[in-house]
C-alpha positions as CSV (number, residue, x, y, z in Angstrom):
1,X,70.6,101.5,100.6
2,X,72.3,100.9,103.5
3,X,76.5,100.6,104.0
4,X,78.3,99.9,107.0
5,X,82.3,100.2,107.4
6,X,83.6,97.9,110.4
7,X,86.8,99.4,111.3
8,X,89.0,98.6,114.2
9,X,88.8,101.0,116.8
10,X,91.5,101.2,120.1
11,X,90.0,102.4,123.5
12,X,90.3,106.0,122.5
13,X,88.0,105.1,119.4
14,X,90.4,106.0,117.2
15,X,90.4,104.1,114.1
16,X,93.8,102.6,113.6
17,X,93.4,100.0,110.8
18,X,95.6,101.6,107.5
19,X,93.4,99.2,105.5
20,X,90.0,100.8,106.4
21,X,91.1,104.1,106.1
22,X,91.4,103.0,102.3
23,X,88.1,102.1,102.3
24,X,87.3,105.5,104.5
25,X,88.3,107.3,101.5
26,X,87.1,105.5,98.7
27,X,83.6,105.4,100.2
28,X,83.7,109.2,100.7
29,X,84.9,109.3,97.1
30,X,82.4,107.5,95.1
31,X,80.0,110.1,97.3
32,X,78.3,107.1,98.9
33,X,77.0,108.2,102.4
34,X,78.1,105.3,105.1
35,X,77.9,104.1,108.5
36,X,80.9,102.9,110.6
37,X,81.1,100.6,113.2
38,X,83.6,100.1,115.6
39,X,85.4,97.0,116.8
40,X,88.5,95.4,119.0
41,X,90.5,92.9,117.2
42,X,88.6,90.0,119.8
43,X,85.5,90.9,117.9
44,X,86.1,90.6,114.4
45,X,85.0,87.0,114.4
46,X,81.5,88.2,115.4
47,X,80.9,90.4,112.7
48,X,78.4,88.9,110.0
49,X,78.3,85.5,110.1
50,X,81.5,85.0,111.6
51,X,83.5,84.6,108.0
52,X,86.1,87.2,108.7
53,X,89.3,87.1,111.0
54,X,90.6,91.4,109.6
55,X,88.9,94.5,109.1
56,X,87.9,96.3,106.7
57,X,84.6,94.6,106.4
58,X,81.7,96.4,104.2
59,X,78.4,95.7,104.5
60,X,76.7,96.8,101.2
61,X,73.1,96.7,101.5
62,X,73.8,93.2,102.7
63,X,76.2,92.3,100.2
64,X,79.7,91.6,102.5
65,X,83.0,91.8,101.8
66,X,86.4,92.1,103.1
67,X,89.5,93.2,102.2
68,X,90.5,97.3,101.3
69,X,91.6,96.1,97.6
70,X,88.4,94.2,97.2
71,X,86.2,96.6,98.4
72,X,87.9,99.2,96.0
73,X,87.4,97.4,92.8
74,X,83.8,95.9,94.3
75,X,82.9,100.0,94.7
76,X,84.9,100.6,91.1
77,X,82.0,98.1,89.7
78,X,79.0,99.2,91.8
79,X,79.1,103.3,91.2
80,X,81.1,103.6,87.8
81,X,79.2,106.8,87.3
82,X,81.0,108.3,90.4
83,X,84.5,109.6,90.2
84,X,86.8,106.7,89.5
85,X,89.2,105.3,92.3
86,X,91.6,104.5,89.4
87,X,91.8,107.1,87.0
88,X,93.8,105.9,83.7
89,X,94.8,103.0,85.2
90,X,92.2,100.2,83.9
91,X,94.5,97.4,84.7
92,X,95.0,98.4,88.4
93,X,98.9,97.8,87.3
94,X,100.1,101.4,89.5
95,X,97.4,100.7,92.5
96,X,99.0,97.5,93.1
97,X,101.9,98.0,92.7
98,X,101.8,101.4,95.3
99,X,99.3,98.6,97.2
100,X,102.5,95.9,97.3
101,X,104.9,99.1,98.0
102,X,103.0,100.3,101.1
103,X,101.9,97.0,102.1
104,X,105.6,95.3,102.6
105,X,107.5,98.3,102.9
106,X,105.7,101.7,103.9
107,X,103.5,99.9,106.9
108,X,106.6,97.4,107.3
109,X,108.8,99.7,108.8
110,X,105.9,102.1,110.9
111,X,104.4,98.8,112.4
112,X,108.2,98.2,114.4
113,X,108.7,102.0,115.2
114,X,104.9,102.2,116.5
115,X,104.0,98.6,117.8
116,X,104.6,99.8,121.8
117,X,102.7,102.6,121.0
118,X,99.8,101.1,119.6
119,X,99.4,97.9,122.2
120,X,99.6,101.0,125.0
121,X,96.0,102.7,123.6
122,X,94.2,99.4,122.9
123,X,91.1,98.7,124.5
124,X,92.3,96.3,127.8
125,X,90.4,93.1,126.1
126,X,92.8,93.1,123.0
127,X,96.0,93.7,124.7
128,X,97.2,90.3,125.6
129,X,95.6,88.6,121.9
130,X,97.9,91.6,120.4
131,X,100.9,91.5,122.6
132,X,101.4,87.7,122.0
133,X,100.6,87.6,118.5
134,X,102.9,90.5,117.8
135,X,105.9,89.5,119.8
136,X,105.3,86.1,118.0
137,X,105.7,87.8,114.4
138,X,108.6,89.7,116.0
139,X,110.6,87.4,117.3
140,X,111.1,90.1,120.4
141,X,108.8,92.0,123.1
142,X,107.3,94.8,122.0
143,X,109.6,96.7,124.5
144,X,113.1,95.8,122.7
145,X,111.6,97.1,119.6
146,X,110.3,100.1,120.9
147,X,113.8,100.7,122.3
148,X,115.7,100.7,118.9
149,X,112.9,102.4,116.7
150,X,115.2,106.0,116.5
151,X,117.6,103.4,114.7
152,X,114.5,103.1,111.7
153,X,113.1,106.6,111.4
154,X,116.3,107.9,108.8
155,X,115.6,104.9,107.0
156,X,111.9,105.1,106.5
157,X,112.0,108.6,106.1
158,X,114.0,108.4,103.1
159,X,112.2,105.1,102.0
160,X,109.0,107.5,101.3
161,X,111.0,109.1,98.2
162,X,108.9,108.0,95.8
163,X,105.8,109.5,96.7
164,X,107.9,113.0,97.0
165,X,109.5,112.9,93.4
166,X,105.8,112.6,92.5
167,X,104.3,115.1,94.4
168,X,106.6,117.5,92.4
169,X,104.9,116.7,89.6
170,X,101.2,116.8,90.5
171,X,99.7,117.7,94.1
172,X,98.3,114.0,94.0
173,X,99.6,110.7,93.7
174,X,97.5,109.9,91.1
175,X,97.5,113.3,89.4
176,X,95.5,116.6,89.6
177,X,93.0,114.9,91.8
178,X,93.3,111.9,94.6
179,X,92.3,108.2,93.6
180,X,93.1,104.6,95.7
181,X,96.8,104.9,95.2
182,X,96.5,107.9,97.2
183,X,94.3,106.7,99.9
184,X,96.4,103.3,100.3
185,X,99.3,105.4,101.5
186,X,97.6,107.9,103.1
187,X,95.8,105.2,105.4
188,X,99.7,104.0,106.5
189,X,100.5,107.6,107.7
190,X,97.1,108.1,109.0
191,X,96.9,104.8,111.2
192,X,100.8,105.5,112.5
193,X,99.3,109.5,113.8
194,X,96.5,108.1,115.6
195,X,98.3,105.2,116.8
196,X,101.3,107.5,118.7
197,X,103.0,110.4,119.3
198,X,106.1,109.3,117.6
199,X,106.7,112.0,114.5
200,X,107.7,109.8,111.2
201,X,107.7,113.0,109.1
202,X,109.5,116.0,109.4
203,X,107.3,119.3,109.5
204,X,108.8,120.9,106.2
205,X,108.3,117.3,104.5
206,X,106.2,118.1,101.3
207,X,104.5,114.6,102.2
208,X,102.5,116.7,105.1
209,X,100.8,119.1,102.9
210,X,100.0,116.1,100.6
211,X,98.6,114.4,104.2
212,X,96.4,117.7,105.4
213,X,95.1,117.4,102.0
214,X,93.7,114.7,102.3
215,X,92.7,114.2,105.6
216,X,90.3,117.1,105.1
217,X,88.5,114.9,102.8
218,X,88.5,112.0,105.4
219,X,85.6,113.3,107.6
């Protein structure tokens, strides 16, 4: 059996896409051993038969999908035998709601503090396609954001309360042992530290011991 992850990749090769480091993870825990390919957001369209316009793209033995969600539940269905991605949560009800949580508010506020940042590393052929269709969302150049993102990091630091009242209860998100909801907000912090230099978390944050945990399980 063969699986491929397509991930976006800037001209470092860093991956940067939150989304497929959700997929990263869930892969690496349902013990399925993958291959990755990398790609610049000009050449999305030419993976498969052209159907997708974002990454994460899987292809499963030839079965394709798209979407970090999707794939999850697709891989839920595919290897129930492995360790579940949703451990006593059947109905998916706390994955998407942390999902919607990091989605609109978590990535939200990183994607204005790290925006510069990221359109600086991409490979030269993506820069103008992100730069306009950024600035377009924005409403501004990427520039006067960048220049009022000190203004945000209070805010989003405190925003990430949540995830530290739970971590006094368990070392996990999802308990004694990581699952999706864990991975969905790990891939947010993940893409923001490969993306720039910019420190969103202080050092004694109990969200970085949470973070090295995890990322030793990344690969």
């Amino acid at each position: 059996m063969a699986i491929t992850l397509y991930e976006l990749a800037n001209a470092g090769d860093e991956r940067l896409s939150p989304y497929c480091w959700r997929v990263r993870l869930a892969l690496a825990h349902k013990r399925l051993t993958f291959a990755t390919r990398a790609v610049g957001f000009t050449e999305i369209a030419g993976i498969g038969n052209g159907q997708f316009k974002t990454v994460p793209v899987l292809d499963y033995d030839g079965h394709w999908l798209s979407g970090s969600a999707e794939i999850a539940a697709f891989l839920e269905q595919q290897v129930p035998g492995a360790p579940t991605l949703f451990p006593a949560d059947p109905e998916r009800r706390y994955a998407r709601f942390i999902d919607d949580w990091v989605t609109t508010s978590v990535q939200a506020q990183i994607f204005r503090m790290i925006v510069r940042d990221v359109w600086q590393g991409l490979r030269v052929g993506d820069q103008a396609y992100f730069r306009a269709s950024r600035e377009q969302r924005l409403g501004s150049s990427l520039e006067d954001v960048h220049a009022t993102r000190d203004t945000r990091l209070t805010p989003f630091r405190a925003s990430l309360e949540p995830a530290r009242s739970a971590l006094k209860r368990a070392p996990y998100l999802a308990g004694d042992t990581p699952a999706f909801v864990d991975y969905v907000l790990f891939g947010a912090l993940q893409w923001a530290r490969l993306a720039s230099d910019y420190n969103l978390l202080q050092a004694e944050d109990p969200l970085c011991a949470w973070f090295d945990r995890l990322a030793a399980r990344s690969g």
